[in-house]
C-alpha positions in Angstrom: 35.7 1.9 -19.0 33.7 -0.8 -17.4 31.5 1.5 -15.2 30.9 3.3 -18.2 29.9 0.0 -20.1 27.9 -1.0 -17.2 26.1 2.5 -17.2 26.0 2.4 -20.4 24.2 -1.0 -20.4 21.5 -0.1 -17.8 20.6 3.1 -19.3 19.5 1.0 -22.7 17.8 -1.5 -20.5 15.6 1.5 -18.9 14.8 2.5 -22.6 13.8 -1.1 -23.8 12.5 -3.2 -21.5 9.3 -1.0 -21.3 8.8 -2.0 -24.6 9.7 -5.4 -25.0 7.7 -6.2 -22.3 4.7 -4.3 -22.8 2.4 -7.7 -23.3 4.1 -8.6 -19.7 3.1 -5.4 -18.0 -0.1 -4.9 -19.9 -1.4 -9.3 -18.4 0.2 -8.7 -15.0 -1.9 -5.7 -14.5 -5.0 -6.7 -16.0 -5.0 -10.4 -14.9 -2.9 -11.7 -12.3 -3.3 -8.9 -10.0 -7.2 -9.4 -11.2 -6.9 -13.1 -9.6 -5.4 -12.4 -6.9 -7.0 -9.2 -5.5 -10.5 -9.5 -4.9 -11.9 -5.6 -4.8 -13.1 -3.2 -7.1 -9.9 -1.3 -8.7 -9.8 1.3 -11.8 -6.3 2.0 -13.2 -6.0 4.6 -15.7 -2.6 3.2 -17.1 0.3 1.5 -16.3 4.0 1.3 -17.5 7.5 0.0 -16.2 10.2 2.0 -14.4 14.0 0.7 -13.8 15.9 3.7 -13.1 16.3 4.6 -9.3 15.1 0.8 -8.1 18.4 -0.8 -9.1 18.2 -4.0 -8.8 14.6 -3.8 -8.9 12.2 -3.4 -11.5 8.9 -1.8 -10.9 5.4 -2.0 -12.3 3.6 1.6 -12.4 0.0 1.8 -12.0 -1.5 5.5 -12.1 -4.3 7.1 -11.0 -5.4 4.3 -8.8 -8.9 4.0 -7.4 -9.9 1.5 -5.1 -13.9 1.4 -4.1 -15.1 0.8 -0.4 -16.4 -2.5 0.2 -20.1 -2.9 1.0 -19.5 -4.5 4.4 -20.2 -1.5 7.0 -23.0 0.7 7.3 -22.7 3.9 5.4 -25.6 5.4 7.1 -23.7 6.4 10.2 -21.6 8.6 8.3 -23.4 11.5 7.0 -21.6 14.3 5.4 -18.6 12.4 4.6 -18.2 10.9 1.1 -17.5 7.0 1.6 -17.4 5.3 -2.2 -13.4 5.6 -2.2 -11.5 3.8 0.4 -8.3 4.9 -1.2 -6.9 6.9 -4.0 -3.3 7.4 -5.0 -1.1 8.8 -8.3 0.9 6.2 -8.5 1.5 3.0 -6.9 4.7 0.9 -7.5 4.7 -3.2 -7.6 8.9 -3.7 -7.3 10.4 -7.1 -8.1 14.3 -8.7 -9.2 14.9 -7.7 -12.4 16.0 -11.6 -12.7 12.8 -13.0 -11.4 10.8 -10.6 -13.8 12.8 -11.6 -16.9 11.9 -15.2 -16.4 8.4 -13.9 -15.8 8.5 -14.9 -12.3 5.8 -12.3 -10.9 6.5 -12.3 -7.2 5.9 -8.6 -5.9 9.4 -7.7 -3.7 7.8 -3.6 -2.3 4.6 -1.8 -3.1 5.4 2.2 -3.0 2.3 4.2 -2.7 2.7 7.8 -3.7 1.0 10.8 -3.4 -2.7 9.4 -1.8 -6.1 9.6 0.2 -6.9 6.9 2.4 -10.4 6.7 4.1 -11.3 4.5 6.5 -14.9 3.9 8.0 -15.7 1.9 11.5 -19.4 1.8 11.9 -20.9 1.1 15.3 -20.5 -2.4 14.7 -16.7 -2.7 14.3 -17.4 -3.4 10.4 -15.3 -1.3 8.0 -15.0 -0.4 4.4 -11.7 -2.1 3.7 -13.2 -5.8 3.6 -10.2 -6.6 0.5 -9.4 -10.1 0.3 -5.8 -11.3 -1.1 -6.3 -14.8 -2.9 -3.9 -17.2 -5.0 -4.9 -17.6 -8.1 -6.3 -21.1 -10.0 -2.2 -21.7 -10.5 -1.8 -21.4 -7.0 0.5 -19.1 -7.6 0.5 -16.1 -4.8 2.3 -13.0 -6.1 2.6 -11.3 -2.8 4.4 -14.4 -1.0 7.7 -12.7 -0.6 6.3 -9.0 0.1 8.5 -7.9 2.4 8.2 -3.4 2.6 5.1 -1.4 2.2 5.9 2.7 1.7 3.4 5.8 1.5 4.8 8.6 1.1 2.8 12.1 0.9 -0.5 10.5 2.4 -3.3 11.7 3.9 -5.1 9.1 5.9 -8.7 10.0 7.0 -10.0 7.9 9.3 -13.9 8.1 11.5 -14.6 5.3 13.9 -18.5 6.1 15.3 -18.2 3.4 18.0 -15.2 4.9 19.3 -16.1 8.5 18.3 -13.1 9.0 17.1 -12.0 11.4 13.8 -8.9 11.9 13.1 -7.2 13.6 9.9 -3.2 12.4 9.7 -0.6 13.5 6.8 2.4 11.3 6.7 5.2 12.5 4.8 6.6 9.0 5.3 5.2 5.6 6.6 7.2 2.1 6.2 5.7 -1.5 7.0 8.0 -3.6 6.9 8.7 -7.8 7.9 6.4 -10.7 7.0 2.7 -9.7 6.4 1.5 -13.3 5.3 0.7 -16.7 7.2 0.2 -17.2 10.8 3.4 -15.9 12.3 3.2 -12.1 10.9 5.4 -9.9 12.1 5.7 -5.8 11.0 8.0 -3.3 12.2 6.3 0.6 11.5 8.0 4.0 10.8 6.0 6.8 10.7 6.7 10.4 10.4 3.0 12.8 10.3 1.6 15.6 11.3 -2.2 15.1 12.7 -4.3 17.8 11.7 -7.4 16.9 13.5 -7.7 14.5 16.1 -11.7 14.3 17.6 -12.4 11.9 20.5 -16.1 13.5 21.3 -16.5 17.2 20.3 -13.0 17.6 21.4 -10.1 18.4 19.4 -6.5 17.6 20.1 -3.0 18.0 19.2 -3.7 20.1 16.4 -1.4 20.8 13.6 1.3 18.6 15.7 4.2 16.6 14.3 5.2 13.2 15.4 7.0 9.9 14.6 6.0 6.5 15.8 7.9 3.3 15.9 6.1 0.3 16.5 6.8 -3.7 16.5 3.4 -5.9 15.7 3.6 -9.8 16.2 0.7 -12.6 15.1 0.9 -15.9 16.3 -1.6 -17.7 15.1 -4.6 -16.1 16.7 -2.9 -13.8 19.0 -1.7 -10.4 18.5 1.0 -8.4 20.9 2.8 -5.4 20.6 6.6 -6.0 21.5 7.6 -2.0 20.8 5.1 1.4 20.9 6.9 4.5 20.4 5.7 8.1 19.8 7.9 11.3 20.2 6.9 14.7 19.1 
């Protein structure tokens, strides 16, 4: 009787929090993440989800377009359309239920679902993803305690003309997790892919080849190392 009640009591939470806390949803999306995230974003809508993130609650944005930055040199890329650094269906912002009730907006996971990511390296090592992540004038930083980044069903495209590299990767699955803020960053990375084109020159390899990758990725302060690199096919 008690798992039933507590069933019971969820299932009506999933039905009404939505709508009790539309105004909630409707100024997170529109402002805070405004404040904080300096780029040029287009959201078609949004809406909350509790089902399947138990004990989490999630913010759903769809259809979300995020614009290249102006900061490489779009010249050197002919024949490739470069406005749109990244484009997904949905994108999930995942906190406590607790912390969301008292309208304590600190994002927990970001779930990206179902996306294109571009990326563009000009000759001068400048790229189109030049995003900056600020606090707000509260000083309040909603990304403080971000802690897991997931895309799943992405297609990354990525052209580097210093390097002369092209490469076109499908992840069915890619995890970031650890710390991703301050000076002593730390992520841990899971991939599972399959590159479809890899082009160093006028050379193509490992086509249509699966692989996954684990990798460890420390910052402290201005130094970077690698502490694991794995890659099996």
């Amino acid at each position: 009787i008690a798992i039933s009640i507590f069933l019971f009591v969820l299932i009506v939470a999933a039905i009404a929090i939505p709508y009790l806390y539309k105004d909630e949803i409707t100024m997170f999306a529109t402002e805070k993440l405004g404040k904080q995230i300096k780029a040029d974003i287009s959201i078609s809508k949004f809406d909350l989800s509790f089902l399947g993130s138990i004990p989490n609650i999630s913010i759903q944005l769809h259809n979300v377009c995020a614009k290249s930055t102006k900061t490489f040199k779009e010249t050197e890329f002919k024949g490739y359309s470069t406005d749109t650094a990244m484009y997904a269906e949905r994108v999930l912002l995942s906190f406590n239920v607790l912390d969301f009730l008292f309208k304590n907006y600190v994002v927990h996971e970001v779930t990206v679902r179902d996306a294109q990511v571009n990326v563009f390296l000009d000759s001068q090592g400048q790229h189109n993803w030049n995003f900056s992540i600020e606090s707000d004038s509260s000083n309040t930083d909603i990304f403080v305690e971000l802690s897991l980044i997931r895309f799943r069903n992405t297609t990354v495209n990525y052209h580097d003309t210093k390097a002369h590299i092209s490469a076109i990767e499908s992840f069915n699955k890619i995890n970031f997790s650890g710390k991703f803020r301050g000076d002593d960053f730390n992520v841990d990375v899971y991939a599972d892919f399959i590159n479809n084109t890899f082009y160093f020159g006028k050379k193509n390899y490992f086509s249509d080849s699966p692989f996954r990758c684990n990798a460890s990725i420390f910052r402290d302060k201005s130094s970077y190392s690698i502490r694991k690199m794995k890659i099996e096919s």
